[in-house]
Each structure stands twice: as structure tokens, then as C-alpha cells.
C-alpha positions in Angstrom: -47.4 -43.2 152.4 -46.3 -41.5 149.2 -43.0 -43.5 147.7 -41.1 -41.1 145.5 -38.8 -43.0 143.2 -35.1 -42.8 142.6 -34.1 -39.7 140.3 -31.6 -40.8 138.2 -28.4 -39.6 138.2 -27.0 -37.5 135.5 -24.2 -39.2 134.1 -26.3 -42.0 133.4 -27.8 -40.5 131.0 -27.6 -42.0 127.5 -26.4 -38.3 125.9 -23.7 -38.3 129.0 -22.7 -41.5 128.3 -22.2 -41.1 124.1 -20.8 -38.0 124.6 -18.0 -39.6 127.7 -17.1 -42.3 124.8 -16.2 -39.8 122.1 -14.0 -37.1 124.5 -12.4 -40.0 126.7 -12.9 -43.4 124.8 -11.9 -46.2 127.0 -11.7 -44.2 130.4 -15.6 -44.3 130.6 -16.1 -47.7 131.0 -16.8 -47.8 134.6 -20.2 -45.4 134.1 -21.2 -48.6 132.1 -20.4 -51.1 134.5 -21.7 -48.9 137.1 -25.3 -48.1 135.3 -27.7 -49.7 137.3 -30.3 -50.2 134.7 -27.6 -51.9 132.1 -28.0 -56.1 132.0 -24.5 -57.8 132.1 -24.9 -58.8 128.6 -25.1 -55.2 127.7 -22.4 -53.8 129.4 -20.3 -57.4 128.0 -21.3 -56.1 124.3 -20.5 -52.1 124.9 -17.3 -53.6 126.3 -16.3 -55.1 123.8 -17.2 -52.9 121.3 -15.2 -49.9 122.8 -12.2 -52.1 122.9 -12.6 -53.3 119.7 -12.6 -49.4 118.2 -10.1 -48.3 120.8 -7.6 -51.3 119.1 -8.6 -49.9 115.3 -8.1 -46.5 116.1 -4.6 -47.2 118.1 -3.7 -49.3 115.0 -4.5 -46.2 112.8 -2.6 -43.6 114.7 0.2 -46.0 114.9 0.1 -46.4 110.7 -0.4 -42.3 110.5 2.3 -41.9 111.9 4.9 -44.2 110.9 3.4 -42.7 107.4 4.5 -39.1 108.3 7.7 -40.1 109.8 8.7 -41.8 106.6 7.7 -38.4 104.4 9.6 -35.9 106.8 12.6 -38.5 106.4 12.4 -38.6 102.4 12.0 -34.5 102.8 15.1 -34.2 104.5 17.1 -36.2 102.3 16.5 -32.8 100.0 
């Protein structure tokens, strides 16, 4: 009997995965949680992690633009 192992599935792939964090952040959590060959402590760290960035970069944006609000205000007290 010839057993012919389980191809794996495309967006599991590593490439996939780096490349679903940097276009959608956040939003591809679940094809971690959902990776089959992931340990819990893994997908715990990668959590964490994208959470962690997601919070400094939302912090950033937030700074940014309260920074260019402030300069269009002080332009159009010209």
C-alpha cells in the first residue's frame, strides 16, 4: 500500500505567511493559529509579537498625525 503524504497547503507557507503580516498585519493571525505544524508556544510568541508592533505602529500613526495637524493649524494662522 503506497501512503502518499499530506501536501501542504499554500498559505502555510512561511513566504505566504511573512508576506500576509506586512500587507494585512493583525488580520492574519488566524493562518497562525490555524498552521498545523506551529506548537502553541509558537503561535503564543508570534501573537504577541504582532500585537506588540501593531500597538507601536498605531501609537506612531496616532503621533504623525497629531504632528501634521498641529503644522497645517500654525500654516493657516498665516
Amino acid at each position: 500500500m503506497l501512503v502518499v503524504p499530506e501536501k501542504k497547503k499554500w498559505y502555510f507557507n512561511t513566504s505566504f505567511l511573512v508576506l500576509a503580516f506586512v500587507s494585512v498585519g493583525p488580520f492574519a493571525l488566524p493562518l497562525v493559529w490555524w498552521h498545523p505544524r506551529l506548537s502553541t508556544g509558537a503561535k503564543i510568541v508570534i501573537t504577541v509579537i504582532a500585537l506588540a508592533v501593531t500597538y507601536a505602529l498605531s501609537i506612531l500613526l496616532i503621533k504623525s498625525i497629531n504632528s501634521v495637524t498641529a503644522y497645517y493649524s500654525l500654516l493657516s494662522k498665516w
